[in-house]
N, C-alpha and C positions, 0 to 999 in steps of 0.2 A: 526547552528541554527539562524532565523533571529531573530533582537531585537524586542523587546517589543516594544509599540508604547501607547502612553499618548493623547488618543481620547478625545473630550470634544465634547456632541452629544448639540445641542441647540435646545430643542423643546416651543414651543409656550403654550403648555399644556402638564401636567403631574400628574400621579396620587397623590391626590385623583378622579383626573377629569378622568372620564372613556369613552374612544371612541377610534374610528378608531387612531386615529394620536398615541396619549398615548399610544395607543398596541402597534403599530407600534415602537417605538419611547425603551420602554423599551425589549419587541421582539431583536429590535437590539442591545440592549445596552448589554443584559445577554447572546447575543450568542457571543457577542464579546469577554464578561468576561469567557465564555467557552473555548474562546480559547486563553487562556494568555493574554488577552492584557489588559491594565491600562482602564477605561471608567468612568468618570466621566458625569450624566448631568447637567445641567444649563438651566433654567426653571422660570416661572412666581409666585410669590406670590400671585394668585389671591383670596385669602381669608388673612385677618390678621391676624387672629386665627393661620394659617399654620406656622412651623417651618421655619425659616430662611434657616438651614442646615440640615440635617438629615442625617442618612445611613437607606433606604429600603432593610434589609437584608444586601447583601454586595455591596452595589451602593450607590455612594454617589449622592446625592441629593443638590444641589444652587437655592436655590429661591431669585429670583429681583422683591421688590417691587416698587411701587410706589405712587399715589396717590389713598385712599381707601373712599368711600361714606361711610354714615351712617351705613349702615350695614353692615359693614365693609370687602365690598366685592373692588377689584381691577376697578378701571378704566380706561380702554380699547378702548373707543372712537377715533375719529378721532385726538383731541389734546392729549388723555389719554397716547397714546405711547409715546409722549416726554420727559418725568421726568420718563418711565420705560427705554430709549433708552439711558440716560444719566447715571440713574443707573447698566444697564447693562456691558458700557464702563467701570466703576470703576472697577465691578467685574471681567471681564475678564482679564482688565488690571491687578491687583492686584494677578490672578491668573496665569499670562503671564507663571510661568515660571512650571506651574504644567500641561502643554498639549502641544503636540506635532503638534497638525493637528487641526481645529476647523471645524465641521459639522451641518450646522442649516439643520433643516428638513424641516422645511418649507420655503417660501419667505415671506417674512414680513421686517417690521422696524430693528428686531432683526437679520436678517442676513445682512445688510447694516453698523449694527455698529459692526460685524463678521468681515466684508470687512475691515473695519478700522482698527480694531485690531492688523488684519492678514499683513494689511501692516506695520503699526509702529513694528510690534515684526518679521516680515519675516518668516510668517508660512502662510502654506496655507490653502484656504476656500473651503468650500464644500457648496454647495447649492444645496438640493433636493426642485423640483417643481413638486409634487406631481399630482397635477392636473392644465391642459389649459384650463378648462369649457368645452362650446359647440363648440366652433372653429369657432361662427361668432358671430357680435354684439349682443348683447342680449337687444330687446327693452322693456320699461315699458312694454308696451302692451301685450308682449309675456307672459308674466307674468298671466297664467289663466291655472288652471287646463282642465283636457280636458272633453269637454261636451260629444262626441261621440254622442250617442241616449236621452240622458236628454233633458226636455224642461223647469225645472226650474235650468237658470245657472247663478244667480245673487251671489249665495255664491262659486261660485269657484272661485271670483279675490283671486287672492295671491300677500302680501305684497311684491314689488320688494324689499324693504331691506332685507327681507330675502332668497331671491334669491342667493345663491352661484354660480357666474359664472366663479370660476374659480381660482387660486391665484392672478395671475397678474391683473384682473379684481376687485376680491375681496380690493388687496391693495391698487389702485386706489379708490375707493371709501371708503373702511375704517381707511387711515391713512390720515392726515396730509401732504402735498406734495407727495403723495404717487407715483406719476407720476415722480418726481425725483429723487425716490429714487430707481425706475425702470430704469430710465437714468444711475444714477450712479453704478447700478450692472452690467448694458451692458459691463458697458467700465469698468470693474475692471478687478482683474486678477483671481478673482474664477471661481473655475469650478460649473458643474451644473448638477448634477444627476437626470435624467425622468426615471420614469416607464414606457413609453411606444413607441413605433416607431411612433405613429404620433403628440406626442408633440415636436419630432425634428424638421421637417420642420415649423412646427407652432411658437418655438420662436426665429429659424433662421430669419424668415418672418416678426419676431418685432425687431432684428436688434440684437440679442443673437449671440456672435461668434460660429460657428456650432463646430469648434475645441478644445471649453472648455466643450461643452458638453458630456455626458456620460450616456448609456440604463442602467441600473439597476433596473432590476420591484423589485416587492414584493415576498415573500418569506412567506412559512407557513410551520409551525411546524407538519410535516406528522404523528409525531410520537404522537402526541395530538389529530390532525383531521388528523382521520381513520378509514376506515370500520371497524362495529361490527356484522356479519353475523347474531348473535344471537339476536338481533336488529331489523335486515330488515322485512319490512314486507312480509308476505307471500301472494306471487302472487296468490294464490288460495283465497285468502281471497276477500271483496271488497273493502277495504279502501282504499284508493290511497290518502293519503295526499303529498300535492306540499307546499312547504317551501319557502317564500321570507326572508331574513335577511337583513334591510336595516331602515338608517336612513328616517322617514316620513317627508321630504321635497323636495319638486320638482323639484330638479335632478333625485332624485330616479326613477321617473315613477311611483308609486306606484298607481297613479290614471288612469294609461293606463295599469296597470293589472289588475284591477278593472272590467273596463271594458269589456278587453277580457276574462277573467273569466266568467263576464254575457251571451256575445256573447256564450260562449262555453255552458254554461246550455242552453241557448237557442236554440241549434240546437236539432234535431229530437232526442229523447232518446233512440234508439234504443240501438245502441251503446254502451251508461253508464246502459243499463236495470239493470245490474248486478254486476254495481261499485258501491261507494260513495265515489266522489271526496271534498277534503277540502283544505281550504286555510291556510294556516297559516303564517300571518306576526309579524313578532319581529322586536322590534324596537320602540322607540316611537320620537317625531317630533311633530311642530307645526303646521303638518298640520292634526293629526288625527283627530278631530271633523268634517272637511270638508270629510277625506275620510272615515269615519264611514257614515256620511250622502250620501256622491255615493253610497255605497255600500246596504244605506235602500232601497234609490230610485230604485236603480236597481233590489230589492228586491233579494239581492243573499247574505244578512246577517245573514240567519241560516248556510251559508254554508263558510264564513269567519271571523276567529278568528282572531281578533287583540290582541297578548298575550302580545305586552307592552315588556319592557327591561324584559331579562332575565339570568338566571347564569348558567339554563342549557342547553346551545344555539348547545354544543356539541352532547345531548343526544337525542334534537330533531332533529337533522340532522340526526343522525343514524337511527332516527326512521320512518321519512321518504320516502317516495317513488321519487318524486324528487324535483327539485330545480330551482328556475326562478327568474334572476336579470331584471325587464324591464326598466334600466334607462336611461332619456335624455343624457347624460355624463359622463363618469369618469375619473378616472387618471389612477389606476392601483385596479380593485375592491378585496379586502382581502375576501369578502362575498364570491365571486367565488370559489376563490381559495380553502377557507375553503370546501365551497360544495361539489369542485370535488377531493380535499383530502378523505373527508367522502366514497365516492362510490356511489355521486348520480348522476343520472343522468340529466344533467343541460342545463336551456334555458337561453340565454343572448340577449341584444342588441351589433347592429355593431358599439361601440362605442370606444374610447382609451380606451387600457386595454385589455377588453374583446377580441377585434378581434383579438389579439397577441396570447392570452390563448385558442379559440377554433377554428377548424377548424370544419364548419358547417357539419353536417352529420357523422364528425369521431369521435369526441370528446365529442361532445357538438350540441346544433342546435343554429345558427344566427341568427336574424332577425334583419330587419331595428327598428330603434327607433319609439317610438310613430305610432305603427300600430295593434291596437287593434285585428286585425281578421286574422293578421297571427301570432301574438303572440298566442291568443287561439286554432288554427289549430296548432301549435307548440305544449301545452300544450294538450291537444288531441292526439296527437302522442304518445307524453311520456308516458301518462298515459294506453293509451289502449294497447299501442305493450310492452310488455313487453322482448321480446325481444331486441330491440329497446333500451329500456332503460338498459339492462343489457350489453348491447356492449358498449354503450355511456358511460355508469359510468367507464368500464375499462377502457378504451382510456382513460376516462376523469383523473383517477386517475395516470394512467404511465405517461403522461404528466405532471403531480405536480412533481411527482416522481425524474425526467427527468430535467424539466427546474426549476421549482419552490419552491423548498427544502428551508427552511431557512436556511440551515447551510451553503447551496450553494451558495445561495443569498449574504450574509452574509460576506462571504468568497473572493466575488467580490468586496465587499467596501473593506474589508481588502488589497485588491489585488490593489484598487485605491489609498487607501492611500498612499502606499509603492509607487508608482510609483510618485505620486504630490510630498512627501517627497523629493524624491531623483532629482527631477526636481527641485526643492530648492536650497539642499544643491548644485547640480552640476552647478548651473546657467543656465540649459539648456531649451529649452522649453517644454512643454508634447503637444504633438497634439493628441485628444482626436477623432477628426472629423470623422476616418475611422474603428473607435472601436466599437462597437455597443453592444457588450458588454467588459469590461475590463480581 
């Protein structure tokens, strides 16, 4: 029997704070404690109100504060990580001797003082780099939702600070020397877990050792998101609702589904004489007042429900008919994965991530990013061939099945750990470069 193993996960957010990463983040924390192993996280105090320590059930919880406003929320800023970078040093240190491996999930300030740690105590680092952005410069300018057929386009500038282009980009600009502390992870001795095959060549190309890197996508819970037969809609019926799940900010695309949406009511009705296709996005972001506004203009707002965060996001995927991510970039999208766990049948963009998870016409359907008219020739497909969409959801679901299992996922960190451990204790090197998955 191999030994137990003393995980310390470091995420940047954590419940009560509710999103993709915090899923992710406790996702992996209870499937670890599913399988024997010790996991502890360590995590930000972003509210003063919040417990210092706490157990969630049977997970222990570490909150690092640091400096709070008025309202006694965390300060986060470009200087604001400093006094939390300082206090997190204490605590790790302090806990040196209750983990065995240390895991930040994200790249930030907080994985840099991981690195430090890791060297004064002689344990190794994990760094997952969730997302590379768009994979070239992202200029102010770019920065505009997409006009397509509009002629009044004065409110689609988008604030470039709220542009997420990426970690490595993101920490450049929201930390404090943020650039050197991308310096100084290059040359450390942590390894670096991607979700996807094309953010390897991408941060070997910013001077990332290819050999400490390691594929590990995402993982979803098959047995949570899953087909309910009794659910599905019936193809005799007209309804054909299509499902976006996706944060409303401009990676998403959500303003270049918009549009091909419009495009798609706008061709000849023959076709839908006998449908009634609808939108459905979850999700809220600060760009929804801009894309409630595309959507008046485009006059296709009786036929697009913005439903806003929701808690039954399982029930309306079941419900149904299929499923469409259109966005500029991601890392490894869980939105996806989710969908084609469910049994639906699913449009993506050719971006990281997505190209890994569909093979177009088998799985799933491809398309280029930001291409309004074959997005909705795409969504067109789905909806009318119903056969079409019933081949696609199976493929789509054996493949979750297949590659993308949480337990399996999961099971591959575990399978990292042991290997960086023993690279440790034996003083030997791990070369990670020709492993693509571990």
């Amino acid at each position: 029997m191999e030994e137990r193993i003393r995980i310390c996960l470091i995420s940047f957010m954590f419940a009560p704070l509710v999103g993709g990463a915090e899923v992710r983040a406790e996702k992996q924390a209870r499937q670890l404690k599913a399988m024997d192993q010790d996991v502890m996280i360590v995590t930000l105090r972003h509210n003063k109100e919040w417990k210092r320590a706490e157990m969630l059930e049977d997970l222990p919880i570490v909150r690092v504060g640091g400096i709070f406003n008025r309202q006694g929320w965390l300060r986060i800023g470009r200087l604001g990580h400093l006094p939390i970078d300082v206090l997190l040093f204490i605590t790790l240190w302090r806990m040196r001797h209750q983990y065995d491996v240390l895991h930040a999930l994200q790249l930030s300030s907080l994985a840099a003082v991981a690195v430090i740690i890791g060297k004064l105590t002689h344990k190794p680092v994990i760094i997952g780099i969730p997302s590379t952005g768009p994979g070239k410069k992202q200029q102010k300018s770019d920065a505009t939702l997409m006009a397509d057929t509009l002629t009044d386009t004065e409110f689609l500038k988008v604030d470039f600070t709220d542009v997420v282009v990426g970690d490595i980009g993101y920490l450049y600009k929201s930390a404090f020397g943020g650039r050197a502390i991308v310096r100084f992870l290059k040359k450390s001795n942590a390894y670096y877990q991607i979700l996807s095959s094309r953010s390897r060549p991408y941060l070997a190309s910013l001077g990332f050792r290819s050999q400490q890197i390691v594929l590990i996508p995402n993982g979803v819970d098959s047995e949570k998101f899953r087909p309910a037969p009794e659910r599905r809609p019936d193809p005799a019926q007209p309804e054909r609702d299509m499902i976006c799940v996706a944060r409303l900010q401009y990676p998403k695309g959500i303003d270049v589904l918009l549009h091909a949406w419009a495009r798609m009511l706008r061709e000849p009705d023959e076709w839908r004489a006998h449908l009634r296709p609808q939108l459905l996005l979850v999700g809220e972001g600060p760009l929804r007042p801009q894309l409630e506004r595309i959507a008046e203009q485009l006059g296709i707002q009786d036929s697009v429900k913005f439903l806003g965060l929701r808690r039954d996001t399982i029930d309306l995927l079941q419900q149904s008919w299929g499923f469409v991510m259109p966005s500029r970039w991601e890392g490894m999208p869980n939105a996806l994965l989710e969908g084609m766990a469910c049994g639906l049948p699913c449009i993506a963009t050719k971006v990281s991530g997505s190209e890994d998870i569909i093979v177009d016409g088998v799985n799933g359907l491809l398309i280029e990013p930001e291409r309004p008219q074959a997005l909705a020739q795409a969504i067109r497909r789905i909806i009318e061939d119903g056969e079409l969409a019933q081949r696609l959801a199976e493929e789509g679901r054996a493949i979750v099945m297949r590659d993308y299992q949480l337990s399996g996922v999961v099971k591959r960190c575990l399978e990292l750990y042991r290997l960086v451990l023993k690279s440790y204790a034996t003083r030997l090197p791990l070369v990670l470069e020709k492993r693509s998955e571990v």
